[in-house]
N, C-alpha and C positions, 0 to 999 in steps of 0.2 A: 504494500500500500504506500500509494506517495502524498506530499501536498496537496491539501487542496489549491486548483489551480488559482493564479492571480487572475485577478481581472481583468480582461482587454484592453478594457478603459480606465485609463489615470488620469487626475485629473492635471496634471501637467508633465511633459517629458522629462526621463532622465536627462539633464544635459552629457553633454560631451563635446573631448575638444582637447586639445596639445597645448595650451598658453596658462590657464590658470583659472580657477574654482573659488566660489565665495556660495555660501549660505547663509543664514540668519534668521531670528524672529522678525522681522523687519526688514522692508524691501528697503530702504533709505538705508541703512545699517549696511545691508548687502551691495547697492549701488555704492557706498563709498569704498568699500572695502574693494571692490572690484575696478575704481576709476583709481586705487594707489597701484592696482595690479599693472594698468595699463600705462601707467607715469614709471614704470619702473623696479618701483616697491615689492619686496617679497614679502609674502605671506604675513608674518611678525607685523610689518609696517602698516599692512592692508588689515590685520585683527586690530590695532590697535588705535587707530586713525577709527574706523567701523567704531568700537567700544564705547570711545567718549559718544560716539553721535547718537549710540543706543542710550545714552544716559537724559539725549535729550528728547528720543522720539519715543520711549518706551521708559517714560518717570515713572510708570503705576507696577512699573516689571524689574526694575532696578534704578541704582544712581551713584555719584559718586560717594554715598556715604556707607555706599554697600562692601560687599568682595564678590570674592571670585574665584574660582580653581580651575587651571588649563592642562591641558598635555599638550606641550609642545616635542616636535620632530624636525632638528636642521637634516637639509637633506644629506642620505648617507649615514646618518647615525643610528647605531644598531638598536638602540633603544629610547623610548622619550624620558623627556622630566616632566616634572610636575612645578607649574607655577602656581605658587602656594599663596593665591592673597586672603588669606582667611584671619585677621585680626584677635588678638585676644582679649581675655576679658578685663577690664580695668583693676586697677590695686585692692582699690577700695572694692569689688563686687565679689561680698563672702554670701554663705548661706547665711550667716547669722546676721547679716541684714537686712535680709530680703526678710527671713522666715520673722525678724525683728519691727518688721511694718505689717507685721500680718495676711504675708503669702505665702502660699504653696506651694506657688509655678509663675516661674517668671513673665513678668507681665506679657501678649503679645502686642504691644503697641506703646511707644512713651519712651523716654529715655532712658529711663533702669535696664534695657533688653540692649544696648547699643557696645557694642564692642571696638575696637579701634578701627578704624575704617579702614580694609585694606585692599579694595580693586584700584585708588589709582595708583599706589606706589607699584602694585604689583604691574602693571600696565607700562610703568616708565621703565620699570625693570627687564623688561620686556625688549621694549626697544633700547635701550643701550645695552643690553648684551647681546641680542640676538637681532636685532633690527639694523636699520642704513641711512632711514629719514631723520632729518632734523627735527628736534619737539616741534619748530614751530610751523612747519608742514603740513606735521601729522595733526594738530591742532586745527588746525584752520577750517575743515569740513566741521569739526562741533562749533565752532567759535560763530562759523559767519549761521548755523542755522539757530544757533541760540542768540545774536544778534537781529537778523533779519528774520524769523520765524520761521514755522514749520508747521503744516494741519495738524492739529490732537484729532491721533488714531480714537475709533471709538472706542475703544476698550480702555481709556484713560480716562475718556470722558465720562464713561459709565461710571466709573470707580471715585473719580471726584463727587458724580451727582449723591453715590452712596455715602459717602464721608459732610458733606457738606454740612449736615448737621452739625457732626461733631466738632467740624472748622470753627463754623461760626457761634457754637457756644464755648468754646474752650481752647480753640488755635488760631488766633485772628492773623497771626504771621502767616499759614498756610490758608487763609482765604486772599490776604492780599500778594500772594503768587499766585493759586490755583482760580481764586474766584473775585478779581480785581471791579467785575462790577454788582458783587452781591452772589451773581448765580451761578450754579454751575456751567462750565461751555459746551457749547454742542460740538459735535462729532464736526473735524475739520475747519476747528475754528483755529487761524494761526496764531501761535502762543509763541510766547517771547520768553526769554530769561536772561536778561542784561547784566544779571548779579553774577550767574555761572560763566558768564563770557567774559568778566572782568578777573574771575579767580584763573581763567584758565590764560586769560591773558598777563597773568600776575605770576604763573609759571614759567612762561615763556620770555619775560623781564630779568627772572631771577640769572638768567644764563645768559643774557646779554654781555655781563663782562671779558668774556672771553675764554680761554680754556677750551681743550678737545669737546669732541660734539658728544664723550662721556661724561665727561663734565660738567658739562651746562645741562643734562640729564640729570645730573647728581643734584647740581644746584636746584634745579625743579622740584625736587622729592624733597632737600632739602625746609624748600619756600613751603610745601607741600603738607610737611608737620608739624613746625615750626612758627608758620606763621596763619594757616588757614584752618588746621583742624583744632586748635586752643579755641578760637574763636565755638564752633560749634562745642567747643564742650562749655564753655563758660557760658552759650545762653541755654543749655540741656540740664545745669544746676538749677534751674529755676525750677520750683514745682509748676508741676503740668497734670493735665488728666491723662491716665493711663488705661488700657481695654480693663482693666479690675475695676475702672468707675474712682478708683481713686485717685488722690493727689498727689507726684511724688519729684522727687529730685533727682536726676540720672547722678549717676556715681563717674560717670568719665570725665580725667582731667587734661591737663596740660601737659603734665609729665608721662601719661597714659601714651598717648599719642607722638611724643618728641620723642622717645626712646625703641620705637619699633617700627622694624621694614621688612618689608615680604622678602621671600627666600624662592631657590629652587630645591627640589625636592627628589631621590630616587618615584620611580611611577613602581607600583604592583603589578608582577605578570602574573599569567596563568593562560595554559595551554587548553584552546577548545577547535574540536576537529583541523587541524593541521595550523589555527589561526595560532600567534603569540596576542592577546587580550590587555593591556594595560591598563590600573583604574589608576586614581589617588591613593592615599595610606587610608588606614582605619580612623583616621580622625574626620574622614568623610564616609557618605554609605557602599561608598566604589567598589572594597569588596564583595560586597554581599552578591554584586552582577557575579564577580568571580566564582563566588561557593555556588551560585545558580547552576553558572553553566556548567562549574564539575557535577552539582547532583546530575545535570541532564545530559550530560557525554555520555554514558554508555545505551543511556535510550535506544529503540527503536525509532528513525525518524519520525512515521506518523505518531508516536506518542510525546512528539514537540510541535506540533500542528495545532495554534491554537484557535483553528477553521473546526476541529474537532472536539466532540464532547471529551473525550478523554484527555485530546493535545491537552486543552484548555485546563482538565482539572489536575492532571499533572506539573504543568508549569505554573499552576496555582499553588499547589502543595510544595514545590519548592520554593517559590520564591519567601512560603511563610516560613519554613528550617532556618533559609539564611537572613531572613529579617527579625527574625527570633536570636540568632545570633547578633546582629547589630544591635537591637536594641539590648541585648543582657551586655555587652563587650566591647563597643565600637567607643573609640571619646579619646581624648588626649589625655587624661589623668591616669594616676596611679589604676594597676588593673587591668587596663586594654589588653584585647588578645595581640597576639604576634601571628600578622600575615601567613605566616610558613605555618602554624599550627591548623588555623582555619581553613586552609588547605590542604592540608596534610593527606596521604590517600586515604588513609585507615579510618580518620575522622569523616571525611564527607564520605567512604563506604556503607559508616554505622549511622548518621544522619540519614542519606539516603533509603535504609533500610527501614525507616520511619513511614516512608510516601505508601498509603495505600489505597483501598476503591473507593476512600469516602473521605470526606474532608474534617480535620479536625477540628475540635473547637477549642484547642490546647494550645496554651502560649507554651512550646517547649525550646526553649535556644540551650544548648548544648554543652559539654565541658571540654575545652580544648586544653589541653594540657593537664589535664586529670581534678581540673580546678572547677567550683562550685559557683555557679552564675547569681549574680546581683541582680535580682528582680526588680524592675523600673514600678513605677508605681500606674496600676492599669485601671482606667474610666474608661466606663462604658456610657455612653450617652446617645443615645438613640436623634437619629439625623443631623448629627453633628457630622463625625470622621466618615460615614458612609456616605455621603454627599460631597466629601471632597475631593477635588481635583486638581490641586496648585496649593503653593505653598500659602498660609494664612497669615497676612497681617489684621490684627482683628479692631474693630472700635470697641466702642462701650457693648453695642446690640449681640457681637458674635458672631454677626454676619459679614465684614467684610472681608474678601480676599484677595491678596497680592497672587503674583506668580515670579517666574527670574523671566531671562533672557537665554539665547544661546548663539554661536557662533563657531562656523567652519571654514576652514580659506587652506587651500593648496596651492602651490604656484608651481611654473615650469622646472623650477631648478628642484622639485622634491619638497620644500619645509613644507610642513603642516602643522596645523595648529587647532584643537576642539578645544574651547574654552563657554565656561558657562559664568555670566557674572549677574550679580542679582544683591537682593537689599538694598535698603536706604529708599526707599520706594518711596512716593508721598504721602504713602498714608501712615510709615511709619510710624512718624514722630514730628513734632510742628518743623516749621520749614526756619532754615535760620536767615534771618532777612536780609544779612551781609554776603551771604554765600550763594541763596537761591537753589538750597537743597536740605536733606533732612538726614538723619544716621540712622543706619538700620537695628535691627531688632533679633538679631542673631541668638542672643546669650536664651531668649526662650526656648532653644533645643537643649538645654540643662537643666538637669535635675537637683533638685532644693532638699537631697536625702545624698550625707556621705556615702563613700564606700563605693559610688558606680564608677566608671570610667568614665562616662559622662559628666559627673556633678558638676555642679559650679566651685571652679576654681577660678582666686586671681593670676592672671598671668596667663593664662590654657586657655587653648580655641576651646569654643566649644564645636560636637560634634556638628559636622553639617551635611545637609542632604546635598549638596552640591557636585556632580561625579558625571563629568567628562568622560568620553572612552576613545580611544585609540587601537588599532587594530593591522599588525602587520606578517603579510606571507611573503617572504624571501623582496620582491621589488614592490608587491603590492603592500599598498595603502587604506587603511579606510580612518578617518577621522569624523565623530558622529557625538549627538547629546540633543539633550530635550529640556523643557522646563519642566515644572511640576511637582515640587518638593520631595515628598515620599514617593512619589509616582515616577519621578524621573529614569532611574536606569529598570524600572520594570513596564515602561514604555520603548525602550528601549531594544528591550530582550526579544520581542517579537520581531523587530524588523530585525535583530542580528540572527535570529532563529530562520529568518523567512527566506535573508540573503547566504547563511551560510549552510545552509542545510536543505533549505525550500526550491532555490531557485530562481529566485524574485530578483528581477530588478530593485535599483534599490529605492526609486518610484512608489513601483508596484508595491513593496513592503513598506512601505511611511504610508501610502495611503489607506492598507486593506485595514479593515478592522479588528479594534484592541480591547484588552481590557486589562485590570490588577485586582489585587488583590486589598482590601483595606484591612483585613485581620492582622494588623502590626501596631504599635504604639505611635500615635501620630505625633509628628517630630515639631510641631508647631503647636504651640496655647490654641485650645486647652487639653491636648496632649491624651486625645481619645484614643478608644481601640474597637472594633466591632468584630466581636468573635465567629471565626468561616464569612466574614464578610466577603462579596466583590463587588466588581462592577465592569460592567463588559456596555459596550460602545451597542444598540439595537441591529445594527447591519451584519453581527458577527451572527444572527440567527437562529430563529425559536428553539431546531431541535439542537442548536449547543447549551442555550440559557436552559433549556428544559431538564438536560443530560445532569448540566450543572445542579441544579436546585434538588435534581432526584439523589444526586452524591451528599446532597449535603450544606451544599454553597448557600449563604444568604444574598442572594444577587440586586443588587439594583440595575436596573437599566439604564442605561444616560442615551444622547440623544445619537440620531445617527454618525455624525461628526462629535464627536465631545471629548474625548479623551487621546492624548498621545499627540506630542510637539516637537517631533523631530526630525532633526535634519541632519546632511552627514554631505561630506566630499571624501574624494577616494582617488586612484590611481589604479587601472585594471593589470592583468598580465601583461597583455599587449603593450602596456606604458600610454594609455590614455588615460586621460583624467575625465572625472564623474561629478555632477552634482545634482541633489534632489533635496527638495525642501517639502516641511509641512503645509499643506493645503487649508486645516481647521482653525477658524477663527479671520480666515483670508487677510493674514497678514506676512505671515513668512515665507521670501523666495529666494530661491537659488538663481546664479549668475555666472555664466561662464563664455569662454571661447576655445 
């Protein structure tokens, strides 16, 4: 038995083409990235130039007060790194302060949740070791659209009209950026932001005096912490209202921020059907794609086919082993598992041995190293986590939700580069009115109970859903990532299942229908779990959702298009290059020649 077949029709071609690849959630993001290709610009220069401009066309999806985690590949190099912009948490942010104002779980929304901001350093970093442009180049496509404007996509505009409340009883800073004449704006109204074009032209100053084109990079990064990120913490000291309803003082300072800069990082492999697999480390959920595809290597194909009632409940039952391992293991504190164990064969053999005809309703994450797993503390709240689809920045109500970003670019000479950046969204946290942005809300993937690898610690990322993938067979390429918090790399999983095993174009597999699993602890306030929860996309079909629910599954249904944001560039056998973007939401396209 094979695949079920793709479908004829997609709704837009694979590209292809021998010059150079660009994807994104955003076609503006994508056209710039692809007009540094054609100025010259490799890859690195084309992600990074694209990155800031996503900060300005996709505010409700990320910003610079967000991060970021990338796999990049110069070409030639037998392995990627990982560019680490993932911020830690301030001095001052213990448990016995939080748990000391009377909470539980870090707020999701307000300044208490805001970690050091670290997609742009990571970003500069970026380009001065691996990049060729000048800052003030790569600058100029965000500088002149946050100068002269640009349409608010609707899905910003929607997300303002839902926060607007809270704007204007409680963050009048973020109404006089987001809603300058009282109300919310409609869909394609050109928005300005004069205050982000002055910071980023205040980077590009710093390195005027002279010094290699590393230098005046350095200088930027330096203007970058020194003199722009104190500002946002000094006005986040002020109480504000937070998603708890109450009133609080963010704990990030001056010295939070001047004292730390993103790093490069070893990337995670792991071998699936002849591919080498690359995530982030366990201080992201990267592995857990890893433990995935070892439960599901010795499969029979059709029993990864998630066209079928079985595919589906199969790669259901795995993906809850290793998310069950993420949440008891995954974090930067004392604790965390070690890659190599999580992998190990012995251990994902007797994992594996777990998957059977019916779906469980058992949080079990496992012992890796003969060690006794930290149980996170697990809510059940009924139409909370089973209706989510992206990651949650939340108001006062609960209801509202953020999502990230994501970004692909290959170019003729080989580099590639999958980077997902996200946080500091608008709805954050109030907007700071000298900067013309807002800090994100990271630290609520932490837990307010010693002893996890997760907990909140000073100084430690916290863990993040953030997890780029990278993918390479001897010349071939693939570079790929999605938005959607907890959902991300098990969006993911199908189009690598469908391209590596299926068939599929890689089109055809971003477009056919997906679904996940929501039986996991939700990595975002307020930190639900729906036990045999899913949720499968309605086009995947009655007799699979039927199959499902008779195993066991608690399924929701979402809408025909609703789930799964992914996009990927690549390089075939042959030495052509590829690119396919997400169709849902009609924002994300791929770009090539």
């Amino acid at each position: 038995m094979t695949f079920t077949p793709p479908a004829s029709f997609t709704t837009r071609p694979t590209l292809r083409g021998t010059f150079g690849m660009s994807a994104s959630t955003h076609w503006t993001a994508t056209a710039t990235a692809q007009a540094v290709l054609e100025r010259g610009g490799t890859a690195f220069d084309a992600a990074v130039a694209a990155a800031f401009v996503l900060h300005i066309v996709e505010p409700h999806l990320n910003g610079p007060g967000g991060d970021l985690v990338a796999l990049v590949r110069p070409a030639g190099a037998p392995e990627p790194v990982v560019l680490m912009g993932q911020g830690p948490a301030p001095a001052a942010a213990t448990i016995a302060h939080m748990t000391g104002l009377g909470l539980d779980l870090v707020p999701g929304a307000g300044g208490l949740a805001a970690t050091v901001p670290g997609a742009v350093d990571a970003w500069l970093l970026l380009l001065r070791d691996h990049g060729t442009w000048e800052l003030a180049d790569v600058l100029a496509y965000a500088i002149g659209y946050a100068r002269d404007g640009h349409p608010l996509v609707a899905g910003a505009a929607m997300t303002i009209g839902r926060v607007a409340e809270l704007f204007r009883d409680h963050w009048p800073s973020s109404v006089a950026r987001w809603m300058p004449d009282g109300e919310a704006p409609a869909p394609d109204t050109v928005m300005r932001n004069p205050a982000y074009a002055d910071v980023l032209q205040a980077l590009i100053e710093a390195g005027r005096s002279g010094g290699s084109r590393e230098e005046r990079i350095d200088a930027a990064r330096d203007r970058w912490a020194g003199d722009v990120l104190p500002v946002a913490a000094a006005f986040l000291s002020r109480p504000h209202v937070h998603s708890d309803g109450g009133e609080h003082r963010g704990v990030l300072s001056a010295d939070d921020v001047r004292d730390w800069r993103a790093g490069l990082e070893a990337a995670v492999p792991a071998r699936f059907r002849g591919w080498d697999v690359y995530k982030p480390g366990v201080w992201t959920q990267g592995p857990a794609l890893l433990q995935t595809l070892k439960l599901l290597e010795p499969f029979d194909d059709d029993a990864l086919d998630i066209g079928t009632g079985r595919g589906a409940h199969t790669v259901l039952e795995a993906q809850k082993l290793a998310y069950a391992d993420r949440d008891a293991w995954f974090g930067d504190g004392d604790g965390t598992v070690s890659p190599a164990a999580l992998l190990a064969d012995d251990y994902v053999t007797r994992r594996r041995d777990l998957i059977a005809g019916e779906a469980s309703r058992e949080f079990r994450p496992g012992a890796p190293e003969g060690r006794h797993p930290v149980i996170p503390p697990l809510r059940t709240e009924a139409g909370v986590s089973a209706g989510a689809t992206g990651e949650p920045t939340v108001d006062r109500s609960g209801q509202t939700r953020g999502d990230t970003c994501h970004i692909d670019v290959i170019d003729r000479w080989g580099n590639a580069i999958s980077a997902t950046p996200s946080g500091g969204w608008l709805q954050s946290s109030p907007t700071i009115p000298e900067l013309g942005f807002c800090l994100g809300t990271r630290l609520q993937m932490t837990w307010l109970v010693p002893g996890h690898p997760a907990s909140l610690t000073p100084r430690r990322r916290p863990r993040t859903t953030l997890t780029p993938t990278l993918l390479t067979r001897g010349d071939e390429v693939t570079a790929l990532g999605s938005p959607g918090g907890d959902q991300q790399d098990q969006w993911q999983l199908p189009v690598l299942l469908r391209m590596l095993v299926g068939g599929y174009t890689p089109q055809q597999a971003i477009d056919a229908p997906t679904l996940h699993t929501t039986a996991i602890a939700d990595s975002f306030w307020p930190r639900t779990w729906t036990p045999a929860g899913a949720m499968a996309e309605r086009r995947i079909g009655d007799g699979v959702i039927e199959e499902l629910k008779r195993r066991g599954h608690r399924v929701t249904v979402a809408g025909d298009w609703a789930l799964g944001r992914v996009s990927a560039v690549g390089r075939d056998a042959s030495g052509l290059l590829w690119a396919a973007a997400n169709p849902r939401g009609m924002q994300g396209y791929a770009a090539g020649r």
